[in-house]
N, C-alpha and C positions, 0 to 999 in steps of 0.2 A: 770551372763555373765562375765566370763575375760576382763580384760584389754587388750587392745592390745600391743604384744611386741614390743620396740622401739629399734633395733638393735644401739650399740656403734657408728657407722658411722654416724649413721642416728641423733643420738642423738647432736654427734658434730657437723652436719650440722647445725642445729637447732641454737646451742649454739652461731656460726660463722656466722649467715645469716646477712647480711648489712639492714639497714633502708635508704630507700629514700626518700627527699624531693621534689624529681625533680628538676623543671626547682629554687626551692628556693636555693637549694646547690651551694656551693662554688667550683666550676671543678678545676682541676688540669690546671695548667697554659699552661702544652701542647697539652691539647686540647681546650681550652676556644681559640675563633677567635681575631684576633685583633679587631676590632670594640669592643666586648662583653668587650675584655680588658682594652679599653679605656673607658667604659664606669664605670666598676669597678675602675676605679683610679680615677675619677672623672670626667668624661667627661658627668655627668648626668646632670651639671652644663649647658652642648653647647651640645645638643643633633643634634645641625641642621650639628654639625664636622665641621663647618669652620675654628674656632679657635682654634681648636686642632693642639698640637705640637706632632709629632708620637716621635720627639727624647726627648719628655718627661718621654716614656714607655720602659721598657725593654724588647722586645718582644724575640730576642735573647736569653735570661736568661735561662737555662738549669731547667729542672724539678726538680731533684734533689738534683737543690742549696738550695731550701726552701722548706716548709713544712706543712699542711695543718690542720689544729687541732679543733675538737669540744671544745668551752668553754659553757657550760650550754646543755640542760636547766639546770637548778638551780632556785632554787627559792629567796634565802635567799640574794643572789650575785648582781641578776641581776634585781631587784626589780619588779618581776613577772616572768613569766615562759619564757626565751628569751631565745633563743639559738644563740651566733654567732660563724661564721666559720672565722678562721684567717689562713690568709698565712702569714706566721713568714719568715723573715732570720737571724736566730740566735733568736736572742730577739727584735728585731723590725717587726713591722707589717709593711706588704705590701698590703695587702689586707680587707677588712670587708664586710662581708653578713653578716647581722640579717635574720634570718631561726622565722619565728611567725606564728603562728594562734593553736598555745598548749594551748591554754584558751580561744578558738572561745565558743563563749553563742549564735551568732544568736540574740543579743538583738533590730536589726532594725529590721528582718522579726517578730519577736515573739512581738514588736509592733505592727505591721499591724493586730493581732490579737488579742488584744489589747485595749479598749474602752476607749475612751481619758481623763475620772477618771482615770482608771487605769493604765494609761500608766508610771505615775509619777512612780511606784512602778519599772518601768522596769529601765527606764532611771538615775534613783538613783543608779543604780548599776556599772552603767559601768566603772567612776572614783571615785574610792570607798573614797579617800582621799578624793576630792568636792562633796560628793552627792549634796548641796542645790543651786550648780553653775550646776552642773547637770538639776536640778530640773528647774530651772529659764530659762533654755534655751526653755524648750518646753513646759513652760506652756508660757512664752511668744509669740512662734511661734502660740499656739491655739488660745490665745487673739485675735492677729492679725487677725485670720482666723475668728474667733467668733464677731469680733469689738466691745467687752466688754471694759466699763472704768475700770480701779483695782483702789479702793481708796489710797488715799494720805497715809494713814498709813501702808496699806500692803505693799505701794511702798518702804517705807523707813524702814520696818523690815527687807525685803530681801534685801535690799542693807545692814544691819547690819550685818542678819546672812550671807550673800557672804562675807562679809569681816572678820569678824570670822572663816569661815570656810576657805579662804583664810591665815590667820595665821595660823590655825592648819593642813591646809598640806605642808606648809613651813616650822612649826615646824618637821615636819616627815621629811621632806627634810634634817634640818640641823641632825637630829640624824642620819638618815642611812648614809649620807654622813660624817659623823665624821666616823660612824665605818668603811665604806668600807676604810677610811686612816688609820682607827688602833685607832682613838680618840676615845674609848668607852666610858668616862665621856658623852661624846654629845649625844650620845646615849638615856643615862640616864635621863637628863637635858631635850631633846627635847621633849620625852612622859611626862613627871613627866607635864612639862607644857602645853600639849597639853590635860591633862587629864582636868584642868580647863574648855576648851573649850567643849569637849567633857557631864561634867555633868552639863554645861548649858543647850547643845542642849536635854539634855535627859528630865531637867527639863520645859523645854518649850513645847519641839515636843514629848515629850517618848521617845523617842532612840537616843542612840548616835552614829551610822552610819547608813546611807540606810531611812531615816526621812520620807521619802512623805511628806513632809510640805510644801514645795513652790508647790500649786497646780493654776490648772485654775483657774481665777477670785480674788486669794491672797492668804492666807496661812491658814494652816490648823487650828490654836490656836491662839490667843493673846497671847502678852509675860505675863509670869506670875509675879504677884507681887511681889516686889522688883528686879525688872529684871534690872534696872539702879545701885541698889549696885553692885548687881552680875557681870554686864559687867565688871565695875568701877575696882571693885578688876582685874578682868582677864588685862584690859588695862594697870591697875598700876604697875601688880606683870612680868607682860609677856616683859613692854617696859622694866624694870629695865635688868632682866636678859638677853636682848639683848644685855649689854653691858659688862655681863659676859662674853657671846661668845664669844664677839670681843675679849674681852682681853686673852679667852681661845684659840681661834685660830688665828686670824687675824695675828697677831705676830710672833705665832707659827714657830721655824725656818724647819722645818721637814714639816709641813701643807706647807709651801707657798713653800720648793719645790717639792712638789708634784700638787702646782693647780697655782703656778705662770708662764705665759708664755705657760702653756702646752695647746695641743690641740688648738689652736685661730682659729676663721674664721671671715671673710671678714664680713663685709656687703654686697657687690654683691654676695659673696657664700650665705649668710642666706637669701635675698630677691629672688634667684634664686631656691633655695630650697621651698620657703614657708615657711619655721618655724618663728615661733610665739612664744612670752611669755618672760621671759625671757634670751632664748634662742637667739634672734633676737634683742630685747633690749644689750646684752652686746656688740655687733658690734656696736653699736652708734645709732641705729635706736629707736626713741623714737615713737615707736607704740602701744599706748596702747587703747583696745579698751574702756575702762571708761573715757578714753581724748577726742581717736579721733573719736570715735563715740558714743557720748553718751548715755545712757538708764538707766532708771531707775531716781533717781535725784543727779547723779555723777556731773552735770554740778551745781549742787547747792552747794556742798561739797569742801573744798581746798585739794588740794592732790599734790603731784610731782611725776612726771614720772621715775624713777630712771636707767640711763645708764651707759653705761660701756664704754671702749677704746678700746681692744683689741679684746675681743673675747674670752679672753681664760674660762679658767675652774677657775681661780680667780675672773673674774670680774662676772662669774656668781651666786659665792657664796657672793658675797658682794650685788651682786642683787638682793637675794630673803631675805639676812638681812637686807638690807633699806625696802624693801616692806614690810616686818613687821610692824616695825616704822610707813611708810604711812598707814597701813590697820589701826590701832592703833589711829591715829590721824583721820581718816572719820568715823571709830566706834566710837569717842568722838564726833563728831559732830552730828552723828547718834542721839546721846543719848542726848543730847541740844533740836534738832532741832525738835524730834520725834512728829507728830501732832497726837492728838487724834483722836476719830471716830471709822469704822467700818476696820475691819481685813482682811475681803474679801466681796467680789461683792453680791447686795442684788440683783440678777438680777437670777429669780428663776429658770430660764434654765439651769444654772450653779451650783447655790449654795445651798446644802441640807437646808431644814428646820433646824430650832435649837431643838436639841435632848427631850428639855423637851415637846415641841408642837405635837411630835411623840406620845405621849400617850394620847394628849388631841382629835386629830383632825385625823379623817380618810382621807383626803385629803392631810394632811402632811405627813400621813404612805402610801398612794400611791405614791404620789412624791419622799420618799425618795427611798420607793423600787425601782420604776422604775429609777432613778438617779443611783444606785447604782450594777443595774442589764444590762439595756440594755445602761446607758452611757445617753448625752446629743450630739442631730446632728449636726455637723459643715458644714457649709456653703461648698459648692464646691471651690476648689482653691488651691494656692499652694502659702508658704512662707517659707520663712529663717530670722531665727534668730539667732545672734550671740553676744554673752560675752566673757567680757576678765576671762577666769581661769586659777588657775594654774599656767598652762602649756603652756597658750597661749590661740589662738581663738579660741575659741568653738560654732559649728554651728550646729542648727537642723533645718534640711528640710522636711518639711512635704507635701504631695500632700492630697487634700482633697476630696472627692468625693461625697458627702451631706449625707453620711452616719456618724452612732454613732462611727466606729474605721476610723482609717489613710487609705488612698489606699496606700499609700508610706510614708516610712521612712528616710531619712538618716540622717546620723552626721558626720560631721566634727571633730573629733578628733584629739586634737592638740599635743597628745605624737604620735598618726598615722603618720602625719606630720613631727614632730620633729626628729623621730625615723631613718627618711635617714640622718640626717646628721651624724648617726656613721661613714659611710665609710671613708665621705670627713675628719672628727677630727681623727680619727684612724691614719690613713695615715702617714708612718714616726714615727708615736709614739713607745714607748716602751713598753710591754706587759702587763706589771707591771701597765703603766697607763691608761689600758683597763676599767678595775671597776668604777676610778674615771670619766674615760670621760663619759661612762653610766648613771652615780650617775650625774654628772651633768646637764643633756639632762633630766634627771625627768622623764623617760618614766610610764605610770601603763599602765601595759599590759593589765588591764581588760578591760581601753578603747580602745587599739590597736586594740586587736582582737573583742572585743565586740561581 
């Protein structure tokens, strides 16, 4: 059977057909309404319009003074799959929509189906730099729901690997963020040491991203032996070279004018937004949830909160190089204070038999099957739980319905969050400092659109 012929007309049609996002796109300035327009300039901040100044807008402003332009998606650029629409006049922004959901997974509904063993495997995915801050959210939120104790030692493993794995995507932070300003040595520098962290987790959990390790009732493995040289060295070799950076960028006359002064927001702008992490810490707001609301045994550990002044896109790279430092210094305490004992909950609703018992004893081979087949029942009911990652607060909400999967899922994701304050840092900037102000909001698209 032939092809069908595609006449030349028809072909160009094709070639020249528009994609829409809908109501996501960025409309031309003469037909978006004033209100929609106020709301694009930042009036998302006073949605009730009392305190809106209209002579703060150009509504006036002729269509064809400015101009409307796709930057991404891209992958490499915009550190996951992000599209945003800028209205340009000349070289300065007037406008920003981020246009998402090009790497939607469905990973809350595809939990609901889901049995709450297996859910870890889902929820490990969605901020692929923190899997084990991943992890920790929602086996917490099960605990809750299940009113199981997690032993003294599992407690203080996953506050170790959180705070590891908290270096190693800070580490990723300072490398992508050197190159998106042209610094490729950081690049270099931030993986080479992030690789340390990385063939711990592998040697402790098997793999070095996406782990399932922080599971309901404690973690998956015990650390392996010599696991205190192994930190040791990572702590020793990782705080030194912190002070490489600084002196490779901090200084830097080219770096600081690219991140000093640019983009700044309020404190009343980031507490009206909601952003977290960070993000919200370099406005002066010292909210950290390992402070201010403690879990795990953070209230036992010294640590400092680390803030900023301004807001801009400087204080938030000086941000996430202190928090190194602090993670650095609670994983040395980690590794002091570490109690012996059991690694996870001998509470046998929860926790498989131990592997060797499976070949001795038929009631351990049905236990484990059934554990690993249809799940263990959680109680009816409904909790939230939340940790400091990253990026900020990270929260899993789960509804319970006394069955073995979730009736409901959701999360809190804090680059979800973060992600509107492009418009309000855009605003005024120059196009040039579009990358950097991205690069430093931290978004991972995997948890945005999840």
């Amino acid at each position: 059977m032939s092809e069908p012929v595609i006449r030349t007309a028809e072909r160009l049609d094709l070639l020249t057909a528009e994609t829409s996002e809908g109501v996501q796109e960025l409309q031309r300035r003469d037909v978006t309404t004033p209100g929609e327009l106020s709301r694009e300039v930042g009036a998302v901040l006073r949605l009730d319009g009392r305190s809106f100044d209209p002579n703060s807008v150009d509504f006036d402003r002729r269509d064809d003074e400015t101009m409307i332009i796709n930057m991404g998606p891209s992958h490499p650029s915009t550190h996951g799959v992000l599209r945003l629409m800028l209205e340009l006049d000349g070289e300065f922004v007037l406008r920003t929509k981020p246009v998402i959901g090009y790497l939607h997974t469905g990973m809350e509904k595809t939990g609901e189906e889901l049995s709450y063993v297996q859910g870890g495997t889902n929820v490990t995915r969605m901020d692929y730099l923190s899997p084990v801050i991943n992890e920790l959210s929602y086996s917490m939120a099960v605990e809750t729901l299940l009113g199981i104790e997690v032993p003294e030692r599992a407690v203080w493993i996953r506050m170790m690997m959180s705070e590891l794995n908290r270096i190693s995507s800070h580490l990723v932070w300072m490398a992508t963020n050197g190159m998106d300003l042209g610094a490729s040595s950081m690049m270099i520098y931030g993986l080479r040491e992030r690789e340390l962290i990385l063939a711990f987790f592998e040697k402790t959990a098997g793999l070095r991203m996406n782990l399932n390790y922080v599971r309901p009732g404690g973690v998956a493995a015990d650390l392996p032996d010599g696991w205190q040289d192994d930190v040791l060295v990572i702590c020793d070799t990782i705080n030194e070279r912190t002070y490489e950076y600084d002196q490779l960028l901090t200084g830097q006359p080219i770096f600081r004018a690219r991140m000093v002064g640019v983009a700044p927001m309020t404190a009343e702008e980031a507490l009206a937004l909601s952003v977290t992490g960070p993000l919200l810490r370099s406005t002066g707001v010292p909210w950290d949830l390992r402070r201010s609301m403690p879990y795990l045994a953070y209230d036992q550990v010294d640590f400092d909160v680390i803030v900023g002044t301004y807001g801009d896109n400087f204080d938030r790279y000086a941000i996430r190089l202190n928090e190194i430092r602090e993670s650095i210094r609670i994983v040395r305490q980690c590794i002091d204070m570490m109690p012996g004992g059991d690694y996870r909950s001998q509470d046998p609703k929860v926790t498989p038999p131990p592997r060797a018992r499976i070949g001795e004893s038929m009631e351990a081979l049905i236990h484990h099957f059934k554990l690993f087949t249809e799940g263990f029942h959680v109680p009816a009911g409904e909790v939230y739980s939340a940790v400091e990652s990253p990026r900020g607060e990270l929260g899993c909400y789960i509804v319970a319905d006394g069955g073995p999967k979730p009736y409901r899922i959701h999360v809190r994701g804090p680059s979800f969050v973060n992600l509107q304050a492009v418009s309000l840092l855009m605003r005024g900037g120059a196009m040039s400092d579009t990358i950097t102000v991205i690069s430093t909001i931290d978004p991972v698209m995997g948890e945005v659109d999840r």
